[in-house]
C-alpha positions as CSV (number, residue, x, y, z in Angstrom):
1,X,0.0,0.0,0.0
2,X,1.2,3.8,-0.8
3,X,2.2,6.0,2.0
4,X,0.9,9.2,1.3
5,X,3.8,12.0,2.1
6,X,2.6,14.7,4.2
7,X,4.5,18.2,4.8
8,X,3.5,21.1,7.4
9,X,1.7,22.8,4.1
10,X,0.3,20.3,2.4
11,X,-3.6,19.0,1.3
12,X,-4.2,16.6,-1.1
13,X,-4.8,18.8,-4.3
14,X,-3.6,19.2,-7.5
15,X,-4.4,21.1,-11.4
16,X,-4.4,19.9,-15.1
17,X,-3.6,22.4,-18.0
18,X,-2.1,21.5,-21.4
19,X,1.7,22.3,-21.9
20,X,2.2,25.6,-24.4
21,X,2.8,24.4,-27.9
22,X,5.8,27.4,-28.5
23,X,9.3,26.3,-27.5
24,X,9.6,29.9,-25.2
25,X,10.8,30.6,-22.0
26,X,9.1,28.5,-19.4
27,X,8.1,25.9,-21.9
28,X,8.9,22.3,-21.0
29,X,12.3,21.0,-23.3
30,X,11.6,18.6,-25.0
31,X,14.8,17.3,-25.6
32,X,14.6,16.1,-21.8
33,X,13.0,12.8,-21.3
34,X,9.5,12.1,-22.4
35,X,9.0,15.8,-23.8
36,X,10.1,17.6,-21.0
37,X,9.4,15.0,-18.0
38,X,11.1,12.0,-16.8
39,X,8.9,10.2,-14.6
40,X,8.6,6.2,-13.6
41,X,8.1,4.3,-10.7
42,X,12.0,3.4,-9.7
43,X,11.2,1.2,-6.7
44,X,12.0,-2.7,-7.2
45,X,8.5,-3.7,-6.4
46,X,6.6,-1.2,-8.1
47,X,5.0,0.1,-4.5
48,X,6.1,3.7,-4.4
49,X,8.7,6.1,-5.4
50,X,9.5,9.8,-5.6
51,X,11.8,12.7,-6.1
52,X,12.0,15.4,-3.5
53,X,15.3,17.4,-3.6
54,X,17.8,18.5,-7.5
55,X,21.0,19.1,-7.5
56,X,22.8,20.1,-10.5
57,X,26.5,18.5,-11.5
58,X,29.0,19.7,-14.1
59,X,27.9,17.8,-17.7
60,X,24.3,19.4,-17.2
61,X,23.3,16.4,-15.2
62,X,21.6,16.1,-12.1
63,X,21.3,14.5,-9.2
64,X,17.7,13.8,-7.8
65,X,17.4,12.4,-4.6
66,X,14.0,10.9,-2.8
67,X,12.8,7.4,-1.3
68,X,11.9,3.8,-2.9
69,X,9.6,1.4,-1.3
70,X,10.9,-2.2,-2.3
71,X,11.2,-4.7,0.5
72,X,11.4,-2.2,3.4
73,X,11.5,1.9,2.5
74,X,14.5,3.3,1.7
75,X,16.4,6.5,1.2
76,X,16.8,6.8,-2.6
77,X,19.5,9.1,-5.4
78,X,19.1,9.0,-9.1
79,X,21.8,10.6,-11.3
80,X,20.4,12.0,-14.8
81,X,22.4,12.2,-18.0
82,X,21.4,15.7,-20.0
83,X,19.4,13.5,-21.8
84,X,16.9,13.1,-18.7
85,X,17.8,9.5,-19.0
86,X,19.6,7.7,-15.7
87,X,22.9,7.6,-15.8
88,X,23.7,3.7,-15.7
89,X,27.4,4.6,-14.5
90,X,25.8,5.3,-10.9
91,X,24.5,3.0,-8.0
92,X,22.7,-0.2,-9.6
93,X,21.5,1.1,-13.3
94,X,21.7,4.8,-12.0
95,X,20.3,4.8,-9.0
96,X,21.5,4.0,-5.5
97,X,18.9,3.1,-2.1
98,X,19.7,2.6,1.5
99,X,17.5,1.1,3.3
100,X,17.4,2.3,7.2
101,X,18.8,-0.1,8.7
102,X,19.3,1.4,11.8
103,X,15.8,2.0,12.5
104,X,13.8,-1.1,11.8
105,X,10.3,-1.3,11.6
106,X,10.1,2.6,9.9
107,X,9.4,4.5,7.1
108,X,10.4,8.0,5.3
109,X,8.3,10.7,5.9
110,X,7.8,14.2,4.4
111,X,10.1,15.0,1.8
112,X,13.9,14.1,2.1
113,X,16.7,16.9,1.2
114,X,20.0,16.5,-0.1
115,X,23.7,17.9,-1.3
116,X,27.2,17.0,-2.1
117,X,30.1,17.7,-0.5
118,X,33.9,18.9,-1.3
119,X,35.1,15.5,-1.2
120,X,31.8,14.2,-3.9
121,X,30.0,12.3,-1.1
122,X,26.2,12.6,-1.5
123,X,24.1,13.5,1.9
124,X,20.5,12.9,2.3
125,X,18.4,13.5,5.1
126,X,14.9,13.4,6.1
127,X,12.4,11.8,8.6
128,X,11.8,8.0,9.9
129,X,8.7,7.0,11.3
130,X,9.5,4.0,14.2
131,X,6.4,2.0,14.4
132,X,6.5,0.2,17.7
133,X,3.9,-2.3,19.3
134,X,1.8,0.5,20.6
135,X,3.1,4.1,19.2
136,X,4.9,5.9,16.5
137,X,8.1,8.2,17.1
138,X,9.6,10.0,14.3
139,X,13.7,10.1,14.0
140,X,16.4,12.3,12.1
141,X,18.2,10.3,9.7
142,X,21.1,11.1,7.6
143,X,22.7,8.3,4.5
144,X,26.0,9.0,2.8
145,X,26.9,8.0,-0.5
146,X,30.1,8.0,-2.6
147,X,30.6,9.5,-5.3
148,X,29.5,6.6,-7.2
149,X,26.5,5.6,-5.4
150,X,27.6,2.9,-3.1
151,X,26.7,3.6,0.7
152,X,29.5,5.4,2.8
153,X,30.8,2.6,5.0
154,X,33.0,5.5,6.9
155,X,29.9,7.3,7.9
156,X,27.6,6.2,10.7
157,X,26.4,2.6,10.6
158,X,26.8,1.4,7.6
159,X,26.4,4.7,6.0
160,X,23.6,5.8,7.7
161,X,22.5,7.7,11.1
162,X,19.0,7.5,12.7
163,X,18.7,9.6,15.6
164,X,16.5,10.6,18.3
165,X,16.8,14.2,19.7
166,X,14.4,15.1,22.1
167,X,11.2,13.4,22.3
168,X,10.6,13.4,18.6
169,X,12.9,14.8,15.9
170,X,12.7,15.4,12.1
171,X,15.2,16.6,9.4
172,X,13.9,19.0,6.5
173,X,17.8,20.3,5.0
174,X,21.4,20.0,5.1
175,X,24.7,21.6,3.9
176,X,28.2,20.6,4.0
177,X,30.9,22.9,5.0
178,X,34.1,23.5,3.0
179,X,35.6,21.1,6.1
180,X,33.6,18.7,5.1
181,X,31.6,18.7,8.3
182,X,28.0,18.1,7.9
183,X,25.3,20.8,9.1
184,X,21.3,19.4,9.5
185,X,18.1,21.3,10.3
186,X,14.6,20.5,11.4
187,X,12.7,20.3,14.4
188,X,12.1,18.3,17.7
189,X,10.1,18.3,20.6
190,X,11.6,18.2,23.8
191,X,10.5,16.3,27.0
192,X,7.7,19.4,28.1
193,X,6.3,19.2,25.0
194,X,7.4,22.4,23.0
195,X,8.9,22.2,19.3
196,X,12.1,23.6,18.4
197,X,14.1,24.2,15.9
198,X,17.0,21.9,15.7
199,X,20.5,22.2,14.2
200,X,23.3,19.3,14.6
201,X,26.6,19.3,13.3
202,X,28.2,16.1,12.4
203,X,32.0,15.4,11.4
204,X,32.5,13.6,8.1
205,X,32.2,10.4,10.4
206,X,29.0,10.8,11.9
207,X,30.1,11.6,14.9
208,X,28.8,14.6,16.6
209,X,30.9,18.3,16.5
210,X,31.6,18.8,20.0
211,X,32.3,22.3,19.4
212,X,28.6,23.3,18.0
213,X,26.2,23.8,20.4
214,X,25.5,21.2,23.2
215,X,27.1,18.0,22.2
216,X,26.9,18.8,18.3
217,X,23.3,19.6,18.5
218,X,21.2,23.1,19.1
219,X,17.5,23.3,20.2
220,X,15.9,26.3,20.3
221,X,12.7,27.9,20.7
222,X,12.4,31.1,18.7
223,X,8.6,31.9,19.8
224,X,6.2,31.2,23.2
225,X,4.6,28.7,21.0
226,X,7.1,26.9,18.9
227,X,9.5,26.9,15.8
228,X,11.0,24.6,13.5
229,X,13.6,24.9,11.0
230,X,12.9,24.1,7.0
231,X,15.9,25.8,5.3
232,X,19.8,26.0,6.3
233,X,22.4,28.0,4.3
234,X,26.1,28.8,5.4
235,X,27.4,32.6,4.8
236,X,31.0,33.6,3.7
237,X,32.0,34.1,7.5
238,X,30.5,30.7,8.3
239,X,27.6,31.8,9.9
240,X,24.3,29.8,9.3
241,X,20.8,31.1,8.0
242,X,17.9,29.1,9.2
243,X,14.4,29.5,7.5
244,X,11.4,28.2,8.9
245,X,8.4,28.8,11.3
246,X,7.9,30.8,14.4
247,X,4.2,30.2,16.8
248,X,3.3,32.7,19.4
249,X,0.6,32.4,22.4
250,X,-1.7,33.6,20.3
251,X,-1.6,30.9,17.6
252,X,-0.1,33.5,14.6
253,X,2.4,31.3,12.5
254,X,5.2,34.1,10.9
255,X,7.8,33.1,8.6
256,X,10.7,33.0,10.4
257,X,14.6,33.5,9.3
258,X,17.2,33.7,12.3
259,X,21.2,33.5,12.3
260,X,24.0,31.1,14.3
261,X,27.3,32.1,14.9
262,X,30.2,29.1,13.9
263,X,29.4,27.7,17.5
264,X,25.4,27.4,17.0
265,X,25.2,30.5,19.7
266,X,22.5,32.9,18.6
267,X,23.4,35.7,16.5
268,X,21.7,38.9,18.3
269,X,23.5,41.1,15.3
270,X,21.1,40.0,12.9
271,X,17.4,41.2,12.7
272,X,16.1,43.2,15.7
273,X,15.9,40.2,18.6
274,X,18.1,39.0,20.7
275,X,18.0,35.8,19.6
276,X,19.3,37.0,16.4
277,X,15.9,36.3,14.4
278,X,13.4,38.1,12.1
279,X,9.9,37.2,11.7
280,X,8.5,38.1,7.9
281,X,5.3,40.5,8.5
282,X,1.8,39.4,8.0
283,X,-0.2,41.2,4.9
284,X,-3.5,41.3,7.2
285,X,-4.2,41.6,11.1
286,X,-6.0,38.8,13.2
287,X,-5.2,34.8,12.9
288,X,-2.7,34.5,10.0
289,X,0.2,31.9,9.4
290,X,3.2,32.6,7.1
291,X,6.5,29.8,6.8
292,X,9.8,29.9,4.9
293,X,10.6,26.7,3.2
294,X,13.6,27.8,1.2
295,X,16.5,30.8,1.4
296,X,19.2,31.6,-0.4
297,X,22.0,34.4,-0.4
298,X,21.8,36.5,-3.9
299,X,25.5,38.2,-5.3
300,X,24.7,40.9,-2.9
301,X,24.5,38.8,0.3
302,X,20.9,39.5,0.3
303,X,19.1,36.9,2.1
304,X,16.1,35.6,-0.3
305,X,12.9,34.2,1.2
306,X,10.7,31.5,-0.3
307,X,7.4,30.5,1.2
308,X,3.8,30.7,1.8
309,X,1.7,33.4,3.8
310,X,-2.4,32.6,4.4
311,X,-5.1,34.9,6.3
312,X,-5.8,31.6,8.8
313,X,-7.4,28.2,8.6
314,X,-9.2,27.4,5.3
315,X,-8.4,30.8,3.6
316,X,-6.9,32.4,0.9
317,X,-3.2,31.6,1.1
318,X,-0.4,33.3,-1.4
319,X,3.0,32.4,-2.3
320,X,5.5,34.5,-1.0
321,X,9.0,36.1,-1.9
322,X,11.1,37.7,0.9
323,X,14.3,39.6,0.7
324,X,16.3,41.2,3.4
325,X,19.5,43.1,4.0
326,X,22.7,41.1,5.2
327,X,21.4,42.3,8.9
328,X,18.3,41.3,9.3
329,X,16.5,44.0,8.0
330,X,13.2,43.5,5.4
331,X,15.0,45.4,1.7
332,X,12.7,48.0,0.8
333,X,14.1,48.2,-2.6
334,X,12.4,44.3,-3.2
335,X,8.5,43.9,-4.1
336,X,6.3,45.9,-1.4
337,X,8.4,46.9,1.1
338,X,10.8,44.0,1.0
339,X,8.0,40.8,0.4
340,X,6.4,39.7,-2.7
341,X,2.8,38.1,-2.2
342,X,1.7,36.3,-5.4
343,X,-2.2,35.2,-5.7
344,X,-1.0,32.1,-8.1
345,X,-3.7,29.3,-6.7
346,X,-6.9,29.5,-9.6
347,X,-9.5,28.1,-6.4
348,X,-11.7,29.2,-4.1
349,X,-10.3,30.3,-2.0
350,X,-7.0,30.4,-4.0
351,X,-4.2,28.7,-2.4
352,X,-0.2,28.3,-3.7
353,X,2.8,28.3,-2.1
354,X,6.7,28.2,-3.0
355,X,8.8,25.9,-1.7
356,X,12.2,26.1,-3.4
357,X,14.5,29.0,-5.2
358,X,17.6,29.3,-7.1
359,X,19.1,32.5,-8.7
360,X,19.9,33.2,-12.7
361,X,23.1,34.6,-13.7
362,X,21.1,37.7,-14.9
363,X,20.0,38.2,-11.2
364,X,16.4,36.9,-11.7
365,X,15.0,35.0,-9.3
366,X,13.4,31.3,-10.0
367,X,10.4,30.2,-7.3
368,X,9.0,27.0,-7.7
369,X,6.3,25.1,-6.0
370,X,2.2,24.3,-6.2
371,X,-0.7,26.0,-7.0
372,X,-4.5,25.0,-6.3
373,X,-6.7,25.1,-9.6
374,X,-10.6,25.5,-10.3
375,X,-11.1,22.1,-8.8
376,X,-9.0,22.5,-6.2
377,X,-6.5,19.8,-7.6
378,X,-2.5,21.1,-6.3
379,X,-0.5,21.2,-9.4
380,X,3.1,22.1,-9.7
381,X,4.2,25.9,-10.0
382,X,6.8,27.3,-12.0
383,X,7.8,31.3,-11.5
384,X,10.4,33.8,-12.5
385,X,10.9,36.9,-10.7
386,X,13.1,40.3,-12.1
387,X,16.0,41.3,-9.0
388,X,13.2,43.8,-7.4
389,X,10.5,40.9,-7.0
390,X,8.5,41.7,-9.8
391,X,7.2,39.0,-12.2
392,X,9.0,38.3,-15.0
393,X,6.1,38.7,-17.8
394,X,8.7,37.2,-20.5
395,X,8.3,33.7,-18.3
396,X,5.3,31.3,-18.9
397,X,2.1,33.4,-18.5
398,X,2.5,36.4,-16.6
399,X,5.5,34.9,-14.9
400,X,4.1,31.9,-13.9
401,X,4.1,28.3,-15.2
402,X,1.8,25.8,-14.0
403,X,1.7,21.7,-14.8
404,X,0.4,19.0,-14.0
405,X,2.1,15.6,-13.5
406,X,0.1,13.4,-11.3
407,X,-2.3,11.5,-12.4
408,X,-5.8,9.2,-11.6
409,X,-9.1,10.9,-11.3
410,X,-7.6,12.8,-8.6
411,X,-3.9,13.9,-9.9
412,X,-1.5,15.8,-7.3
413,X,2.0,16.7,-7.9
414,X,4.2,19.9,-6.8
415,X,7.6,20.9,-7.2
416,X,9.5,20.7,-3.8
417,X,13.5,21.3,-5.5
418,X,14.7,23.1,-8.5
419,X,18.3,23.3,-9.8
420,X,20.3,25.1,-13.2
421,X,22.6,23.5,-15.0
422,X,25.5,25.0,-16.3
423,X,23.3,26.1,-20.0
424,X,21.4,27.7,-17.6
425,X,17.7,25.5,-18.4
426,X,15.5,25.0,-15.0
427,X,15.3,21.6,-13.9
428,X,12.2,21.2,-11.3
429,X,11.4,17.4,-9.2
430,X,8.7,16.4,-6.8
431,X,5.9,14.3,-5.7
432,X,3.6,13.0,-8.0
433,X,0.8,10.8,-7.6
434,X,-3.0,10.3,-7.9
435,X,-6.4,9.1,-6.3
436,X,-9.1,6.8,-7.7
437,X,-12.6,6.5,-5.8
438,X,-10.6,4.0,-3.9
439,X,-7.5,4.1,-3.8
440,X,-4.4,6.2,-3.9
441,X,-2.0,5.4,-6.6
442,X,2.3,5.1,-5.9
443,X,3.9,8.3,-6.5
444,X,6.4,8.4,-9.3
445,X,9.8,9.3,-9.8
446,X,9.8,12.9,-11.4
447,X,12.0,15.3,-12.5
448,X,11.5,18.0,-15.4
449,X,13.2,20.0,-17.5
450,X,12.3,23.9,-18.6
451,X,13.5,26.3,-21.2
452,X,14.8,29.4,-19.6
453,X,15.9,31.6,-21.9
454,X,19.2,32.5,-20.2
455,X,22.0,33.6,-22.2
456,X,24.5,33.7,-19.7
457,X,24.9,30.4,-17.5
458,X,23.8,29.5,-13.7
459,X,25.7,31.0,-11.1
460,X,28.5,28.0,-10.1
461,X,28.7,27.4,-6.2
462,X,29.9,30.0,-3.8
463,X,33.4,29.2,-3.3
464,X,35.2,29.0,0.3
465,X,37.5,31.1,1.6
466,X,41.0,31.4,-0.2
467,X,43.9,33.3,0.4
468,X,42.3,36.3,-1.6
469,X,39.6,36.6,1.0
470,X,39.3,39.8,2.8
471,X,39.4,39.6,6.6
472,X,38.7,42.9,8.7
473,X,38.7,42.8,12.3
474,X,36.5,46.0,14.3
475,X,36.8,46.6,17.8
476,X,33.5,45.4,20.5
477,X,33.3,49.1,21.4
478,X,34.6,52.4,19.7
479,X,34.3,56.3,21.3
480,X,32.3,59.0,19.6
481,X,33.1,62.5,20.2
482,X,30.9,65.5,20.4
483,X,30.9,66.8,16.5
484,X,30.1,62.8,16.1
485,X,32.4,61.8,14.9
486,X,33.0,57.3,16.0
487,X,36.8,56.4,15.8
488,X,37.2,52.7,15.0
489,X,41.0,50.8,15.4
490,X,40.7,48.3,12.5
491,X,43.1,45.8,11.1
492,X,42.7,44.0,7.8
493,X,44.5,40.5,8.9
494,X,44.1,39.2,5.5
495,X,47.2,39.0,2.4
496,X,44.6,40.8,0.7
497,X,43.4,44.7,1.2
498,X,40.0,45.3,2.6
499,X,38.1,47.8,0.8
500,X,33.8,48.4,0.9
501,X,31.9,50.1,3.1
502,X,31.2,49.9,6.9
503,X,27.6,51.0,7.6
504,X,26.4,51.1,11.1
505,X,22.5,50.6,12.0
506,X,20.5,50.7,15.3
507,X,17.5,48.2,14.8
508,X,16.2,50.0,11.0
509,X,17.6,53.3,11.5
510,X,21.0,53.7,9.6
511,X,23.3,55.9,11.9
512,X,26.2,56.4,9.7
513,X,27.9,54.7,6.2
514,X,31.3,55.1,5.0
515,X,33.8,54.1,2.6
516,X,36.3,51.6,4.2
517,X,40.1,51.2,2.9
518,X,43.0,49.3,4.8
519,X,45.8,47.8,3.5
520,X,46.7,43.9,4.0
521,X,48.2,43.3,7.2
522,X,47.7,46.9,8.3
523,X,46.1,48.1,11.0
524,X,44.8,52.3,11.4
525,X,42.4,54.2,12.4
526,X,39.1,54.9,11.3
527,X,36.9,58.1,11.2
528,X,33.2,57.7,10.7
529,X,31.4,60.5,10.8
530,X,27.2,60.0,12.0
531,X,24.2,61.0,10.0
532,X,21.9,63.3,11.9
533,X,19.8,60.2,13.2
534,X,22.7,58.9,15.0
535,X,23.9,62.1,16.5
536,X,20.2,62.4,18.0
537,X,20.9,59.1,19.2
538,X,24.3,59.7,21.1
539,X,22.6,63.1,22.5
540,X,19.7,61.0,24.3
541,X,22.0,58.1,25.4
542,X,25.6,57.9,26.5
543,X,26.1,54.4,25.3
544,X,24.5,52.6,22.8
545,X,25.1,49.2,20.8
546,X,24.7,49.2,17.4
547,X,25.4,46.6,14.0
548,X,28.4,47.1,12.1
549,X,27.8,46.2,8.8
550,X,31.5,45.8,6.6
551,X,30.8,45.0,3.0
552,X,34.0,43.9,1.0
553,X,34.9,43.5,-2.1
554,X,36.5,40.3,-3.4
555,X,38.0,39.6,-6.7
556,X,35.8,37.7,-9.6
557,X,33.5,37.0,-6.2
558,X,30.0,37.8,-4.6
559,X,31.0,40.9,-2.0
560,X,31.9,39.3,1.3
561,X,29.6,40.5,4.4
562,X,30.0,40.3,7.9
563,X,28.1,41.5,10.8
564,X,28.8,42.5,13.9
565,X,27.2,43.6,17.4
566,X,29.5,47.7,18.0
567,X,29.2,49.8,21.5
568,X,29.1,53.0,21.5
569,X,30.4,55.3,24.2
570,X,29.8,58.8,24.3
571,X,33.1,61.7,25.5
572,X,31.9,64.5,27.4
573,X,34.4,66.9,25.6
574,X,35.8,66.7,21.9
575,X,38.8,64.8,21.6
């Protein structure tokens, strides 16, 4: 029997519209797979299989990743020629299953994520459900794979972790450091009951990174109600992004995006909390609930927000686009005052969601996810975005592309990951299944192809830090003097010079931004000279703590941005 894969957002729904006949931007390519769409059942007993997470590899293939029911579940990676076709090279006729062996008795739930590291190994996590005589508990698990698809005997047991944190835990992303270490997030619940977001760093072992948080692992509750994590990215500086979903007493959901220093210790630079978090704003008063499923950091260092935002239970609910400054704060200069609410679902009420993004070379922004139609069937959405948030009219239909790829008298399918290759054509995978009167159907393996219309190609991965990377060091605490004038000692500890801008904020208000030049190894003094808002400031309060922002410039790189927490002291007489 098919297990029916349930996420936080999800209802059974789904849409059918034709494909455009044009070969345009947004169009299916038909040169991949069956025109446009590969898509079988890959498990070995024909029960159940499906894709859930793209990656993208040099030679314009990809790498899909997922679960295949056989004799017992298992955690599943499929490796596509440019063709669409699987890439016979890899695991047993191109793709490679683990089953979870550590935790017998369970299956996968929600939808597994995945990425490779520097050293080529393949990392998928997601969610076991232990069945036991009388209960259920669900468990983290995380599978390794070589390069070639064989299980990673030097990682866990046998290749493979399943973990309990807390009372109950689940995994929804992961990243791999340029160390090679391996960084999960998702939630748990701890022994009173509350859910948390959770964040465990593992070395390339499998054992846990003592030095992150409490034994590897960091549980935190963002609001009175709860929080879970759905999104983890690493910045330059090593810092991690977490996007996800904050609960207060009063039952509002916000979208939530928060920051961990190297150590999993909150970051209180970032947004306006202490606990170094920012909650995206509602569009309307009363009950409301809004989540981030994806981020991503543009060339800027902006952060980039993908998710949903509805009015309350049973309402309208729109898919939303988020972008914020490298502190915390929402960008003004993106969409409505730094959100993007798009009205995509075709029901009543209209529902659709993102759940994944990826950035063009040309700056535009790719959203992809699900969109309700007239009958209230959820059917995969495509959408393009210009680099203010506005919809890319050249893309699809107004912006927007929406398929269909389940199937039955009840079809159901969604994009949950999306990937470019190196031409720069969007690759989309994600469930896909269907309902008769009386039954549900086994989902099938499917990942798609689009024309993008991209001249240049997709952005390669961010690189780590090299030699050439600028490293600035500012002082905790600097003096300001009565024409307001804040005198920094800096040093640039780097073989490189450090030249940007240094722009100092207290919670939105900016207080003062200047150019910024020291030479490598150096170390001077810096004049920065207040704007009239932070010399109002320093009249009304002798000390103050503020965010220093530095923004440098690297070489044939995105600008490296760091963030840090700046007190300011007030001198009685000039100096």
């Amino acid at each position: 029997m098919a297990i029916f894969r349930t996420a936080s957002s999800t209802v059974l729904a789904a849409m059918a519209l034709a494909a455009p006949a044009a070969a345009a931007p947004g169009d299916l390519d038909p040169s991949f797979g069956e025109q446009g769409v590969f898509q079988r059942d890959l498990s070995s007993s024909g029960l159940d299989s499906g894709s859930t997470a793209l990656l993208a590899l040099p030679g314009d293939r990809l790498l899909a990743a997922g679960w295949s029911a056989g004799r017992s579940e298992a955690v599943a990676v499929g490796r596509h020629l440019e063709s669409g076709a699987l890439d016979r090279s890899f695991g047993s006729e191109g793709i490679a299953a683990a089953e979870l062996d550590p935790c017998p008795d369970a299956y996968l739930n929600g939808f597994p994520a995945a990425t490779v590291g520097p050293d080529d190994r393949i990392v998928v996590v997601g969610t076991a459900v232990v069945e036991t005589d009388d209960s259920e508990e669900t468990r983290a698990v995380v599978t390794v794979f070589t390069k070639g698809g064989q299980r990673d005997p030097a990682f866990g047991e046998g290749g493979t972790l399943c973990q309990l944190h807390g009372t109950s835990s689940s995994l929804d992303d992961v990243l791999v450091q340029p160390d090679g270490k391996i960084v999960v997030a998702g939630a748990a619940i701890d022994e009173n009951g509350r859910v948390q977001a959770l964040v465990v760093r593992y070395l390339s072992d499998g054992r846990r990174d003592g030095s992150f948080g409490v034994d590897g692992a960091v549980q935190r509750q963002y609001g009175t109600a709860g929080s879970s994590a759905a999104a983890i990215r690493r910045q330059p500086d090593g810092a991690l992004l977490l996007g996800g979903t904050v609960t207060d007493g009063d039952g509002r959901e916000f979208a939530l995006v928060a920051r961990l220093m190297d150590d999993g210790a909150p970051d209180a630079t970032f947004g306006t909390r202490a606990d170094g978090s920012v909650r995206l704003p509602l569009e309307h008063a009363g009950p409301g609930r809004g989540v981030a499923y994806d981020l991503g950091l543009d060339a800027q260092q902006h952060v980039v927000v993908a998710g949903q935002e509805s009015s309350g239970p049973n309402e309208a609910a729109r898919a939303v686009l988020a972008r914020l400054e490298p502190d915390g704060d929402l960008d003004g200069q993106f969409g409505a005052s730094g959100v993007t609410r798009v009205e995509a679902g075709l029901g009543s009420p209209p529902i659709a969601g993102f759940r994944a993004l990826a950035f063009q070379a040309d700056g535009k922004i790719v959203a992809a996810g699900f969109a309700l139609d007239q009958l209230d069937r959820r059917g995969a959405l495509l959408s393009r975005f210009d680099a203010a948030g506005r919809p890319d009219t050249g893309f699809g239909t107004a912006g927007a592309v929406r398929t269909q790829h389940g199937f039955g008298d009840v079809p159901y399918s969604q994009w949950t990951a999306i990937a470019l290759d190196s031409s720069g054509r969007i690759a989309a995978a994600g469930p896909a299944f269907g309902m008769t009167d009386d039954e549900q159907l086994p989902h099938r393996w499917t990942v798609a192809r689009f024309i993008s219309g991209a001249k240049a190609v997709a952005l390669p991965p961010r690189p780590p830090d090299t030699p050439s990377t600028p490293k600035l060091r500012l002082p905790s605490s600097a003096t300001v003097n009565r024409r307001g004038v804040v005198r920094l000692r800096v040093s640039c500890t780097s073989a490189v010079a450090c030249r940007g801008t240094l722009t100092l904020r207290r919670n939105r208000v900016r207080l003062a931004r200047a150019a910024l030049t020291v030479a490598a190894g150096a170390r001077r003094t810096v004049n920065v000279r207040l704007d009239a808002a932070g010399r109002r400031l320093l009249r009304r309060h002798a000390r103050v703590t503020v965010r220093a922002t530095s923004t440098l410039r690297r070489t044939s790189q995105p600008a490296l941005v760091v963030v840090q927490t700046l007190r300011l002291r007030r001198l009685t007489a000039a100096t």
